[in-house]
Structures are given as structure tokens and as C-alpha cells.
N, C-alpha and C positions, 0 to 999 in steps of 0.2 A: 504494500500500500504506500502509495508515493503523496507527495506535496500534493498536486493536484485533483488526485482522487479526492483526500481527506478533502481542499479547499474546497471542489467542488461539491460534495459531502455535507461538511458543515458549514460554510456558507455561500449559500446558492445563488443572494445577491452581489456577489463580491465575483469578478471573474478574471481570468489573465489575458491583458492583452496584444500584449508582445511578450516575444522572449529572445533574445542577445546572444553569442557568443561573445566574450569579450576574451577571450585569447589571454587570462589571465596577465592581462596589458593597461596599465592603469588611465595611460592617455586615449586608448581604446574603449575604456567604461567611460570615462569621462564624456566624450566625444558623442555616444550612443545615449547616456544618461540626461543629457543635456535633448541629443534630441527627441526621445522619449516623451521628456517634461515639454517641450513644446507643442508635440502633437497630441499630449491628453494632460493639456492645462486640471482637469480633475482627479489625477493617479491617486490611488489613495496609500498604494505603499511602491517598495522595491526588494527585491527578493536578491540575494547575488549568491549563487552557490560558488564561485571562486574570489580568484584574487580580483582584483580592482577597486576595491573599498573606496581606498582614498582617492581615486577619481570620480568615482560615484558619487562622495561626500563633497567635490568640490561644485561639482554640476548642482546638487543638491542648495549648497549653500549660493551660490551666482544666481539661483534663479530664487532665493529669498523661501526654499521650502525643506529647509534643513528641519525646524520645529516643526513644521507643520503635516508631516505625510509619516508612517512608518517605515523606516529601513533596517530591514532585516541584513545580516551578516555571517560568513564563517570564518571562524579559525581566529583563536585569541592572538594577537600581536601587539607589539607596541603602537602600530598605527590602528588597529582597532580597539584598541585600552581608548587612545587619545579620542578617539571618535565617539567611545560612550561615553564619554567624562563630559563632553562636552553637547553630547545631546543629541549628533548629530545620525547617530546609528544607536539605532534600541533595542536592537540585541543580538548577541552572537553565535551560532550555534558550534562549538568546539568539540571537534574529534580527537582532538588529543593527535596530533602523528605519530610521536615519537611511540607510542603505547600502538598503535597502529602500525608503524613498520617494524617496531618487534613483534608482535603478534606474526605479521606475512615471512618474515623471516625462520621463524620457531616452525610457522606450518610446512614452509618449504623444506627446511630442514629435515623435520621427522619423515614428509613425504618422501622425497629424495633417498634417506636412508631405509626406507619402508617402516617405518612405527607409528604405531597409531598414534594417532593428533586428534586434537578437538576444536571444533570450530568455535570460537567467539563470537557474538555478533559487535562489534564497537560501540565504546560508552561515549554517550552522547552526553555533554553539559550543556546550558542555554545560560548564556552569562550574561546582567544586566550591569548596568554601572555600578548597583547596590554589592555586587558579589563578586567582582575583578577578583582572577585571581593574580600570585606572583607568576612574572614567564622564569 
């Protein structure tokens, strides 16, 4: 069950209207971000499953709708710390990598050698300004 099932799901008047590659390229979110907010002066949020935050946040704040819309986020960094602190991104959803590419590693490993292994599904945190954690 993905994002859009669930959005579609539980809320029916809320719908997606575009959706981006940004090539995990910050001048590239920014550039699409921007034009996004021109063609739906009403978005009511932003969604960004990879990098470009801080492009996103800058388009976000040039067009005066940093406060005013939801943007959603992943993966804690320092320029996502800086972006909740200040408002401009409301939440981040963090996978942890490092707990992430050890896990891929351990399962490659046991495979590789033939032992059984166990799959994990990955811990997901939703991190507000309220709960930053340390990187």
C-alpha cells in the first residue's frame, strides 16, 4: 500500500496533481517547484520523496508560500534540520541509511554464503521540529 493508494483512500478530496522527477538535483527541484506553484497558485502541499529539499524550500519561500502550504520531506540532514526549524518543511520522513545499508549488506552477505537471513522491513521515523534528532 503506497502514498497514493492511502491519499486516495483517506482523502478523497485532496488529489495529486503532478508529479516531478527531480534527478535528486536541487537546482532541478527548485526550477520544477517554482513552476509547479505557478501553474496551481492553490497546491495545498508538496510531497518530495528524494533529495532537493533545499531547492524546493527556496521556490517555496520566493513565491511567499513557505508558511502557508505543507511540505513534506525525506531523510534527516542538516539542511533538513535547518528547514524544520524554520518552518519551512513540516516534516521529514527518515529511513535511517546507515541502518539501511547495513541491513542490505548482512542480507547479501548470508545470501551469498547460503544462511539463512531475515528480512526487515525498515524503521521509518516522521520527524517534526518538536523531535530533531542529533545526525
Amino acid at each position: 500500500m503506497g502514498f497514493r493508494h492511502v491519499l486516495t483512500e483517506e482523502s478523497p478530496n485532496l488529489q495529486i496533481v503532478e508529479m516531478r522527477e527531480m534527478l535528486d538535483d536541487r537546482e532541478k527541484a527548485y526550477s520544477e517547484a517554482s513552476a509547479l506553484l505557478e501553474r496551481h497558485p492553490d497546491l495545498a502541499a508538496i510531497y518530495n520523496v528524494g533529495a532537493g529539499n533545499t531547492g524546493i524550500a527556496r521556490a517555496l519561500k520566493e513565491h511567499g508560500r513557505a508558511q502557508s502550504m505543507v511540505f513534506l520531506g525525506h531523510e534527516v540532514t542538516d539542511g533538513t534540520k535547518d528547514l524544520l526549524l524554520d518552518g519551512t518543511l513540516d516534516a521529514v520522513i527518515d529511513q535511517n541509511p546507515r541502518v539501511e545499508a547495513r541491513e542490505a549488506l548482512n542480507t547479501l552477505t548470508h545470501a551469498v554464503r547460503g544462511l539463512p537471513y531475515e528480512l526487515h522491513q525498515p524503521r521509518l521515523q516522521v520527524i517534526f521540529k518538536e523531535n530533531i534528532p542529533e545526525i
